[in-house]
N, C-alpha and C positions, 0 to 999 in steps of 0.2 A: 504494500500500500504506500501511494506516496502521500506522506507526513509534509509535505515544502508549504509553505505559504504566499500567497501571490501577492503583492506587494505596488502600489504606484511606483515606479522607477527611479525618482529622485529621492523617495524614502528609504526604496529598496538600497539604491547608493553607500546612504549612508547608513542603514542599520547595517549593512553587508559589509561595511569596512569596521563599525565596531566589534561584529562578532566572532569576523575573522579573527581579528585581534586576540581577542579574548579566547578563542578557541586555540589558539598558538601559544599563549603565555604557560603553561605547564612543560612544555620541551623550550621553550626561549634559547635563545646562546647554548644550544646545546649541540657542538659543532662535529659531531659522529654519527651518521647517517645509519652503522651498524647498530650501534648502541639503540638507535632510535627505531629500527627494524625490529628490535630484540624486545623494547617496549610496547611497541603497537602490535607485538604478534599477545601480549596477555593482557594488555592495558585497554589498547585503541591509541589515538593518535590526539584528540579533538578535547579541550576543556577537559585536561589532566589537573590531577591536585600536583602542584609543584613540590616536589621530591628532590632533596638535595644529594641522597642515596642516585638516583638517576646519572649525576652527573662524575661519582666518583670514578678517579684511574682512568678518566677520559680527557678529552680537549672540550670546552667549555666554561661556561662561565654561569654559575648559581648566583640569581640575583633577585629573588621572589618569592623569598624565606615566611615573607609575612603576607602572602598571596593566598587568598583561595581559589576554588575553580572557578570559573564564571566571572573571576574580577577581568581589568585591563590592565596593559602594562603603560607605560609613559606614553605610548605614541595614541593609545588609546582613550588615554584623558585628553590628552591635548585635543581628538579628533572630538570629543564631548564637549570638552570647553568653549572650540568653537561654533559648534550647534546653541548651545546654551548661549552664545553671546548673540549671536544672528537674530535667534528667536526671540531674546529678552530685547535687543534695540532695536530690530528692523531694521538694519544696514551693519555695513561693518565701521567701526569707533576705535582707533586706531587705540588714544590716551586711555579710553577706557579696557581697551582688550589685553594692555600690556600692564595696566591696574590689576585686571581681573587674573592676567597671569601669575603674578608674586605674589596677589593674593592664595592660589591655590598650590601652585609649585614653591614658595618659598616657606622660609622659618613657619611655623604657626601656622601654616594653610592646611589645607583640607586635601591633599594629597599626599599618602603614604606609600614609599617606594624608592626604586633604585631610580639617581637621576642624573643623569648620561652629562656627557662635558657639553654639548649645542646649550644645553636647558641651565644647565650649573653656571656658563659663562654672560648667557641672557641675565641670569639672574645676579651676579654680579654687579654688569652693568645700569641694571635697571634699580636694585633692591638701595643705593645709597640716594636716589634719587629723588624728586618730588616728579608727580606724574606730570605736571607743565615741562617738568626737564628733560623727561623722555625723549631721543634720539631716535629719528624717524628709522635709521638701521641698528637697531641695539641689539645684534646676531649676532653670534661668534662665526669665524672665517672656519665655517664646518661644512662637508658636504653630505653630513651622515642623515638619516631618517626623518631626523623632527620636520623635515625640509616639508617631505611629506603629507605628516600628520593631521593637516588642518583641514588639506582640500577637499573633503567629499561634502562634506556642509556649504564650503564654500561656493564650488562647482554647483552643485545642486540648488543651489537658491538663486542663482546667476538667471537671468533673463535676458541680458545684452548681449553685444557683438560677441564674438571670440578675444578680438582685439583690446576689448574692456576689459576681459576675466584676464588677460595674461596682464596687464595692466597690476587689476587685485590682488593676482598669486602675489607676482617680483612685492607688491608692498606689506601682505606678510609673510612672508617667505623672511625678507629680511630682517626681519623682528625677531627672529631666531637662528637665522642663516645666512650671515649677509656674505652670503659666496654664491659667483656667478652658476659654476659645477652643478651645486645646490637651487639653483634657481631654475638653470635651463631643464634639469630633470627634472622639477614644479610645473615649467610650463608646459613639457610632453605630456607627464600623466594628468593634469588639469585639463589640458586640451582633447587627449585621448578622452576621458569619461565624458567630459562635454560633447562631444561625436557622438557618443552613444547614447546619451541621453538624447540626444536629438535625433535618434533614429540609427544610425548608421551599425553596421553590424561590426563588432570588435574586429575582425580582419582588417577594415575599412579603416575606422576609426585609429586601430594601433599604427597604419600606414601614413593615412590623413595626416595625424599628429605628428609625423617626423622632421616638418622644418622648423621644428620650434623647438625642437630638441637640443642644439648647438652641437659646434664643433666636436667635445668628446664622447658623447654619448651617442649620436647618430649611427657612428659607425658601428656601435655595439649591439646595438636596439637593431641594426638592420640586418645583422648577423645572427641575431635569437632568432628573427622573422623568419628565416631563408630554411630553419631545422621542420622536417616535412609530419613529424609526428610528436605526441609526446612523449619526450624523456627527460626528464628536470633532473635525473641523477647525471649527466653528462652535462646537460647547460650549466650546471649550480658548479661542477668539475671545472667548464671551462670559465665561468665569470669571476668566483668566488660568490662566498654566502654571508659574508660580512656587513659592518654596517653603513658602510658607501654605499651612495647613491649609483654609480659608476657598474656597482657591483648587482645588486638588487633591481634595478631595474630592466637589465636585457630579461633576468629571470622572470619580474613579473608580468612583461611583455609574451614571452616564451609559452610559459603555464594559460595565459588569459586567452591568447591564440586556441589552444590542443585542447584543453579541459574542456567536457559536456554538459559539465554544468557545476554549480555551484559546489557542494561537496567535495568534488573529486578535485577542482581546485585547490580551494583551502586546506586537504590533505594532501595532495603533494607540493603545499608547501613547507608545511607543517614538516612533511618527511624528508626534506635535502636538508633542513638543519639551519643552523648558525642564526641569522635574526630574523627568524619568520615573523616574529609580531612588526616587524619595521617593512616586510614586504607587503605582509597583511592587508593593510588600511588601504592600498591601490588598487592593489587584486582583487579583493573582496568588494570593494567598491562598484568594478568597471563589469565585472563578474555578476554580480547580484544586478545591476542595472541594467543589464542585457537578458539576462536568460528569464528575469519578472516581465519583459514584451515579449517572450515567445509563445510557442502552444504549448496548453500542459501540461503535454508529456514529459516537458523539458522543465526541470527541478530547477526552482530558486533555494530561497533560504528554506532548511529545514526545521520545522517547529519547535524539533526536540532539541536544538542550537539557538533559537530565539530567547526560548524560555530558560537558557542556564545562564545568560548575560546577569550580571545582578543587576546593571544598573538598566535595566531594559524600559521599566517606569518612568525614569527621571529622561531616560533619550525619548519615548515614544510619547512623553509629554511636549517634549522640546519639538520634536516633528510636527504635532498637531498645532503651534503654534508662529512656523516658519514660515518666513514671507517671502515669497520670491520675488525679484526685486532684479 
């Protein structure tokens, strides 16, 4: 029986990038592909309790000690914060959304968890500051994930040109990435989901989106395209599965192409390892936003993945009051 739920596409978007998320954070940095074979052959693969035992006598990195299943990892909050900030002002508020960041990522906020150097350096430069003194790029010079993290709420509420939203990405993108590397990979996958939410079928869309990719990535992204079948144990081989954007992106390209549908997605991310919650939020995104316009036979999100998010409440509050714009 199919258990998937059907979804409006720009909701789909973004429940589909938090859940991915969240369904990766129990293997996170967990950079042994066997190890993770050996797991999912008694475990499962999807919204695992974080096990620090998992990661012994291997390569990896245990960062989610105080996680349970169904939470999100960093790239996850962020992808919520910026739901919550969309739907709470009706546009995006630059002063206000880098308030609202130190509010929940810094000393005494309301986020518990491992918090990567992009997010540690933002808050550096933000946290001595009055919010009038705020720096319109107060990024660290990183090209890793957080780069990411923000756009499927952003993308999804977007109602203008193409040329507006890349516009939006680069202004926050830099707010936690003020690196070009970092940018250009914001404006492929912001461009890519935007394709698809307007119709265009992920081939199209992953193609589409290529001049706006820049110089380093193009050639990467067009080299994941050209692979005729799915194999992410050989893409992930030849990109790396690390937290580079350089690195993560030909694979989420690669996997969004092959996969049938949402599931099998999300778990062969899941299964090549290293930062699957940082590939997560794109995949899941551009993924869920495509296969909720098919027929269907063809599986969206699965219900029984919906309902283990915990914060499923406070985002599918956030949807029902997001203004496209």
């Amino acid at each position: 029986m199919n258990s998937s739920i059907r979804l409006e596409p720009h909701i789909a978007a973004i429940l589909g990038a938090l859940i991915a998320d969240s369904a990766a954070l129990g293997l996170h940095w967990l950079y042994d592909p066997e190890r993770i074979v050996q797991i999912e052959k008694t475990k499962g693969l999807a919204f695992l309790q974080p096990d620090e035992n998992n990661y012994v006598e291997t390569k990896g990195y245990f960062a989610h000690g105080n996680k349970a299943a169904g939470d999100s990892s960093g790239y996850g909050e962020t992808c919520l914060l910026m739901l919550r900030h969309l739907a709470q002002h009706g546009e995006f508020d630059r002063i206000q959304y880098q308030a609202e960041y130190c509010n929940h990522f810094g000393p005494g906020g309301t986020y518990i968890g491992y918090v990567d150097s992009p997010t540690r350096q933002t808050l550096q430069t933000l946290l001595p500051l009055k919010p009038e003194e705020f720096p319109k790029n107060s990024g660290a010079d990183d090209d890793q994930f957080p780069a990411l993290a923000m756009l499927p709420p952003l993308v999804a509420a977007h109602t203008g040109t193409q040329e507006a939203l890349k516009a939006k990405i680069e202004q926050v993108v830099r707010l936690t990435n003020h690196n070009d590397t970092a940018v250009a990979a914001a404006h492929y996958a912001g461009c890519a989901l935007f394709e698809v939410l307007n119709g265009n079928s992920i081939a199209q869309a992953l193609t589409g989106a290529l001049p706006h990719a820049g110089e380093k990535l193009t050639s990467l992204v067009e080299e994941a395209l050209q692979t005729r079948m799915l194999d992410s144990a050989a893409v992930a081989k030849r990109f790396g599965i690390a937290c580079h954007v350089l690195e993560g992106v030909p694979i989420i390209a690669h996997i969004a192409q092959h996969a049938p549908d949402y599931r099998t997605a999300i778990e062969e991310n899941i299964r090549i390892g290293g930062d699957s919650c940082g590939r997560a939020i794109m995949l899941g995104a551009i993924v869920a936003a495509y296969t909720t316009q098919q027929a269907e036979q063809i599986s969206s999100i699965p219900l029984e993945w919906i309902v283990r998010y915990r914060k499923l409440i406070i985002a599918a509050d956030a949807c029902a009051t997001l203004k496209r714009q």
